[in-house]
C-alpha positions in Angstrom: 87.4 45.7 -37.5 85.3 48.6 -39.6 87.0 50.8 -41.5 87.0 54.2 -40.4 87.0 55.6 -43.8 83.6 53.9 -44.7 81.0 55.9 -42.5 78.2 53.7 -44.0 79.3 50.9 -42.5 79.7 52.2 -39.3 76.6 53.5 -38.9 74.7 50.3 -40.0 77.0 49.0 -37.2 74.7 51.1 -34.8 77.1 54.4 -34.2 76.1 57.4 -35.3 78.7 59.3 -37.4 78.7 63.2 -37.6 77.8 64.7 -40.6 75.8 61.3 -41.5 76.9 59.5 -44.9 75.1 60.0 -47.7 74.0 58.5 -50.9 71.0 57.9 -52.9 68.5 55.7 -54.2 68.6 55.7 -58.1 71.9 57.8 -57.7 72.9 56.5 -61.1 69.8 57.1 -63.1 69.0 59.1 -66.0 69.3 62.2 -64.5 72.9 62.0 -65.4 73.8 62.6 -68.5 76.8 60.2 -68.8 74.2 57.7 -68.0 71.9 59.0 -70.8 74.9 57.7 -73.1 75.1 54.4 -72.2 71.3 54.0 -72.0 71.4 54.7 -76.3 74.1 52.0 -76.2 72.1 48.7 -74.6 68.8 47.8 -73.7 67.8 47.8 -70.0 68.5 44.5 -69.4 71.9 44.0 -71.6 73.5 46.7 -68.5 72.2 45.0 -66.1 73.4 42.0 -67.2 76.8 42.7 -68.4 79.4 43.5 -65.9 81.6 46.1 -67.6 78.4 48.4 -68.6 76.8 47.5 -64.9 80.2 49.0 -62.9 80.4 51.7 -65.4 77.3 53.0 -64.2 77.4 51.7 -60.4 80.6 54.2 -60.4 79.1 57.3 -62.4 77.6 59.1 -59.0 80.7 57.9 -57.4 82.6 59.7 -59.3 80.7 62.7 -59.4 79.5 63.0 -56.1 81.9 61.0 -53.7 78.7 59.5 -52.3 79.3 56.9 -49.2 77.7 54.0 -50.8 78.1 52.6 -54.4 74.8 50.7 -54.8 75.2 48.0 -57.6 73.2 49.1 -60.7 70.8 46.4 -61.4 66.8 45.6 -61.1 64.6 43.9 -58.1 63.3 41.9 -61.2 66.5 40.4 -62.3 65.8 37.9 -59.8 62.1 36.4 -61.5 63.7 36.6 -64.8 66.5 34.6 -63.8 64.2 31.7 -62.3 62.9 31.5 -66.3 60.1 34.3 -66.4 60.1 36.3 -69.4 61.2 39.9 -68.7 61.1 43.0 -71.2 61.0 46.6 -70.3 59.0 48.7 -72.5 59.5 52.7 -72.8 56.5 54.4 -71.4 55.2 51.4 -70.0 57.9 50.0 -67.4 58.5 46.1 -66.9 56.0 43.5 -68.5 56.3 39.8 -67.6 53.6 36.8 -68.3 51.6 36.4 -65.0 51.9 33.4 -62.8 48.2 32.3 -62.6 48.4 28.7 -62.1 50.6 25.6 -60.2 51.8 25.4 -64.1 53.4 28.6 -64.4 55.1 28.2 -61.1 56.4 24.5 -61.8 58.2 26.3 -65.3 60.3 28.6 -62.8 63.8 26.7 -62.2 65.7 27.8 -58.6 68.9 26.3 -60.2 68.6 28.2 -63.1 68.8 31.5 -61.5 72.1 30.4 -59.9 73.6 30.5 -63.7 72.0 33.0 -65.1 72.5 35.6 -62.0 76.5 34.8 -62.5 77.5 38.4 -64.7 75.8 40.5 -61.4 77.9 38.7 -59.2 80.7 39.1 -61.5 79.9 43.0 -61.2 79.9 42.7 -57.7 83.7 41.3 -57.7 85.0 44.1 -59.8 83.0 46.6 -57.5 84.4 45.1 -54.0 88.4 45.4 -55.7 87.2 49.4 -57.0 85.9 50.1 -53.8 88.3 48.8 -51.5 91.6 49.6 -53.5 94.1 52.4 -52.9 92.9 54.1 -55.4 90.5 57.5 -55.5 87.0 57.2 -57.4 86.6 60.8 -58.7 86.9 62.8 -55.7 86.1 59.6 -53.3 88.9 59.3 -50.6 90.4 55.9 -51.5 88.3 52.7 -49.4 85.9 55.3 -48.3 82.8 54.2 -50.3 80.5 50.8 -49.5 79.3 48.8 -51.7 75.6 47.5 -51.4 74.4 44.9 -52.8 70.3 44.1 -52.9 67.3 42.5 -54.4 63.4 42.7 -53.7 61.6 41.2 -51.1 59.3 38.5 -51.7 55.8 40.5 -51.6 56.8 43.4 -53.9 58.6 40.9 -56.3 55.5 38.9 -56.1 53.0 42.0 -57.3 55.3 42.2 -60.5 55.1 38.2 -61.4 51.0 38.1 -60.7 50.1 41.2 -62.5 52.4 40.9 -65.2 54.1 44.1 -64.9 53.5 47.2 -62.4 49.9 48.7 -61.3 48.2 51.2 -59.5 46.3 49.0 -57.4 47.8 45.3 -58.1 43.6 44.6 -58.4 45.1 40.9 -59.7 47.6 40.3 -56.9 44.6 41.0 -54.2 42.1 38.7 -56.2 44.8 35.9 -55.8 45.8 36.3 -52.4 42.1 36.4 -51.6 40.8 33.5 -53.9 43.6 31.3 -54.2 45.7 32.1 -51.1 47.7 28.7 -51.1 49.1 29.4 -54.8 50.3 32.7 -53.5 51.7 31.3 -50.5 53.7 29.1 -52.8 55.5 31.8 -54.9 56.1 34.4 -51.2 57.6 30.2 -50.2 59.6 30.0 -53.8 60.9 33.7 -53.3 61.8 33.6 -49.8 64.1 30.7 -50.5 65.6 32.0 -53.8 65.8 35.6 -52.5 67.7 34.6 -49.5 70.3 32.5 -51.6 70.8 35.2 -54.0 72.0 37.5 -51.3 74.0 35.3 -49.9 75.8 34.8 -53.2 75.9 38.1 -53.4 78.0 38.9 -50.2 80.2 35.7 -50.9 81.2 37.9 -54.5 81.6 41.0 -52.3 78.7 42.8 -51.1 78.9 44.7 -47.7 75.6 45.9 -46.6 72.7 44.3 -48.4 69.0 46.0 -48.9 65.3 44.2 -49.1 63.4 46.9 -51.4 60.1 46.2 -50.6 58.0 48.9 -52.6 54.8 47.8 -52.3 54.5 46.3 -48.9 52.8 49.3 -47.3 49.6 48.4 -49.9 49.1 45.7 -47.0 46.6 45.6 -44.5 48.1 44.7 -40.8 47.1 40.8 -41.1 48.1 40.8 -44.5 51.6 43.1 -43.6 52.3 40.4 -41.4 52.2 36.9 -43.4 53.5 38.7 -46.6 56.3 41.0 -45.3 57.3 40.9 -41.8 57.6 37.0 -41.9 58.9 36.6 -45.4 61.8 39.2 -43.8 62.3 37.1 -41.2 63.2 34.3 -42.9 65.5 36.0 -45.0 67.4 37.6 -42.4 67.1 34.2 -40.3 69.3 33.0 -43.2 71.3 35.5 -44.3 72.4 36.4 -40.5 72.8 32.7 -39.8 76.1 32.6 -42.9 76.9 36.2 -42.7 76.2 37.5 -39.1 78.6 40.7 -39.7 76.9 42.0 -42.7 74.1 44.8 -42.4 70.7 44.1 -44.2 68.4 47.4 -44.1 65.0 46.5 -44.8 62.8 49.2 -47.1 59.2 48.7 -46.6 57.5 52.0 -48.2 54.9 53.3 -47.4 54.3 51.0 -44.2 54.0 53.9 -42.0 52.0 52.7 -38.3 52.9 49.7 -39.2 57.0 50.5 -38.8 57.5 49.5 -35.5 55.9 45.9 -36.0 58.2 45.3 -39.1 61.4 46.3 -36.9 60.6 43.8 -34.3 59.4 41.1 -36.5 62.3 40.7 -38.5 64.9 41.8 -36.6 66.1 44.6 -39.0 68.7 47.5 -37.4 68.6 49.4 -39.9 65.5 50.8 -42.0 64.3 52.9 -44.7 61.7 55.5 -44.5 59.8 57.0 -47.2 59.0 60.6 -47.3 55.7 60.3 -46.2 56.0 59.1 -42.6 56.1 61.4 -39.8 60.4 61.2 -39.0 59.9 63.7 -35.8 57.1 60.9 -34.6 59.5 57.7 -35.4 62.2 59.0 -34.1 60.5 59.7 -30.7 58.5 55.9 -30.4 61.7 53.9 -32.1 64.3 53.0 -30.2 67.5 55.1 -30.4 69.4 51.8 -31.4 67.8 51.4 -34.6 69.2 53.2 -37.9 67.4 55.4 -40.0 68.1 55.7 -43.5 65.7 58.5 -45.7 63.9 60.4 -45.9 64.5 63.6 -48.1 61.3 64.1 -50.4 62.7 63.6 -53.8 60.4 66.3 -54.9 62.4 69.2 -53.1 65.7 68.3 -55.0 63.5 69.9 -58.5 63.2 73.6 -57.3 64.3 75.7 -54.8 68.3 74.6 -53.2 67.6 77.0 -50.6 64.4 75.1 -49.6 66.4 71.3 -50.2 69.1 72.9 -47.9 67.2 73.7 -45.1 64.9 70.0 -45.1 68.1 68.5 -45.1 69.6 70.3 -42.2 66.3 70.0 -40.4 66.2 66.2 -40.6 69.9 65.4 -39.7 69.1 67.6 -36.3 66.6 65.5 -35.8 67.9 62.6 -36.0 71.7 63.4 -34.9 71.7 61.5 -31.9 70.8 57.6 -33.5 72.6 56.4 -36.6 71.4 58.1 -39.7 71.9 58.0 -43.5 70.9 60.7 -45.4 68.7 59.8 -48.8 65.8 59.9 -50.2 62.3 58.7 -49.5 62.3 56.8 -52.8 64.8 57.6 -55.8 66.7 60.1 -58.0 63.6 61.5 -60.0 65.2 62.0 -63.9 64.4 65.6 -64.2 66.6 66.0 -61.1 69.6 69.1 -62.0 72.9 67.5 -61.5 73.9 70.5 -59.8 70.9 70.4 -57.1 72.5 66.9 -56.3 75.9 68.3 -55.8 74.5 71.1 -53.0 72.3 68.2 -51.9 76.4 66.4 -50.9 77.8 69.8 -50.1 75.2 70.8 -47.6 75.1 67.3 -46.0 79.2 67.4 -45.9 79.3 71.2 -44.6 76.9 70.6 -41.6 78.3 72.1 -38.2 80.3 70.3 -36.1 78.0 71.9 -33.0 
């Protein structure tokens, strides 16, 4: 039986829920400045990686905001390092890894490895579920209100980072593979599927309630290409994850996908979805099925200037979408010049909405 304190939850159940629940993508980010202090105390990859520094931060907005979900703090490129690929973030630059380019640099990645190595996130994940679910307030979070999601990347985004050796604007060495050595490709999408699945799973066995497939860079795809790297990937993830954990909710993240929405919600299977802030909401909402969740898609932009403006995008896209279930956040994350106090009207406007 759901909890009628944790609105998240019931929404990714398939109800909609009056004001809808709210939280944010990179909600605790360095826009905070209690998170600016602990990022002066460890690298990146030391807070992801240890648990009393990762539920620290996974609890910061919590605390601050009362926002519906706590979303564990970690990185969609835990999972590659943890297989055995060299991982370092660099300031100014973002994540750099060696680039798989041959059947040699896949053979050195170890499956049972990441099973070890992934062990202090899921111990973060065990001290989250006891927070969370305890009598106990977080901040001004009514106590066993809050859900707590766990997630990773999907397979093709996860991919672009491991082939190009860190981010891109155009992933021109991802492409050239899938184009010139398509079967070497196929084998790391095969190798991430499997692991990506498995990691979830371990994931909700340590505690997680709602799980989300970030997929950042599907909507680079072309429709043939969308299919056989995305939809099907998905599919075989939530083909696994369903067939251990039926009652937890998985929302799927393609951005930038746009058109090619609809295909991706009937090709894996996914109730719940999140849309970035450059699709059409008024359109979707009229062509997708009223069954299906929505979770977005507030332009991170407007939470920079004008309140009054942020206000009245916000109340304009929960009207529209009042009648499916809907959770308010953003079309991609917490931009760090974001004013702390433009996040609190951001909670109090979405709270305060009419009952009408």
């Amino acid at each position: 039986m759901l909890s009628i304190n944790k609105k998240l939850l019931i929404v990714l159940n398939g109800q909609s829920v009056w004001p809808p629940p709210v939280w944010l993508m990179r909600q605790a980010g360095r826009y905070l400045p209690e998170f600016r202090l602990l990022r002066q105390q460890a690298d990146f990859l030391t807070r992801c990686l240890t648990p009393d520094i990762a539920v620290e931060i996974t609890l910061q907005p919590i605390r601050r905001f009362a926002f519906d979900a706590a979303i564990l703090f970690s990185d969609i490129l835990i999972l590659p390092w943890a297989l055995g690929q060299d991982l370092k973030f660099v300031e100014g630059k973002g994540p750099v890894l060696p680039s798989i380019q041959s059947e040699q640099d896949l053979q050195k990645l170890n499956p049972q490895q990441a099973i070890e190595k992934t062990e202090p996130v899921l111990e973060a994940i065990r001290r989250l579920n006891k927070i969370v679910n305890s009598p106990e307030t977080i901040g001004t979070a009514p106590a066993q209100s809050v859900t707590l999601i766990g997630f990773t990347g999907s397979p093709f985004t996860v991919a672009c980072y491991m082939v190009e050796g860190g981010s891109s604007k155009d992933f021109a060495t991802v492409f050239k593979m899938m184009y010139e050595n398509p079967s070497l490709f196929d084998k790391i999408i095969d190798l991430l599927v499997q692991t990506t699945a498995n990691y979830l799973c371990r994931q909700i066995e340590a505690g997680a309630e709602a799980v989300k497939l970030f997929d950042s860079w599907g909507g680079l795809l072309p429709v043939n290409l969308f299919d056989k790297y995305v939809i099907q990937p998905t599919r075989q993830i939530v083909n696994i994850v369903k067939n251990k954990y039926p009652h937890i909710p998985i929302i799927g993240f393609p951005r930038l996908a746009g058109s090619k929405l609809q295909s991706y919600l009937d090709g894996t299977g996914l109730q719940t979805i999140g849309i970035d802030q450059t699709a059409d909401i008024s359109l979707l909402n009229k062509i997708i099925g009223s069954e299906i969740g929505f979770q977005g898609n507030l332009d991170p932009l407007c939470l920079l200037h004008n309140p009054n403006m942020m206000k009245q995008e916000i109340h304009n896209l929960c009207i529209e979408l009042k009648n499916r279930p809907h959770i308010l956040n953003l079309g991609h994350g917490v931009l760090p010049t974001t004013p702390v106090e433009h996040v609190y009207e951001l909670v109090n406007t979405v709270r305060n909405l009419k009952k009408d």
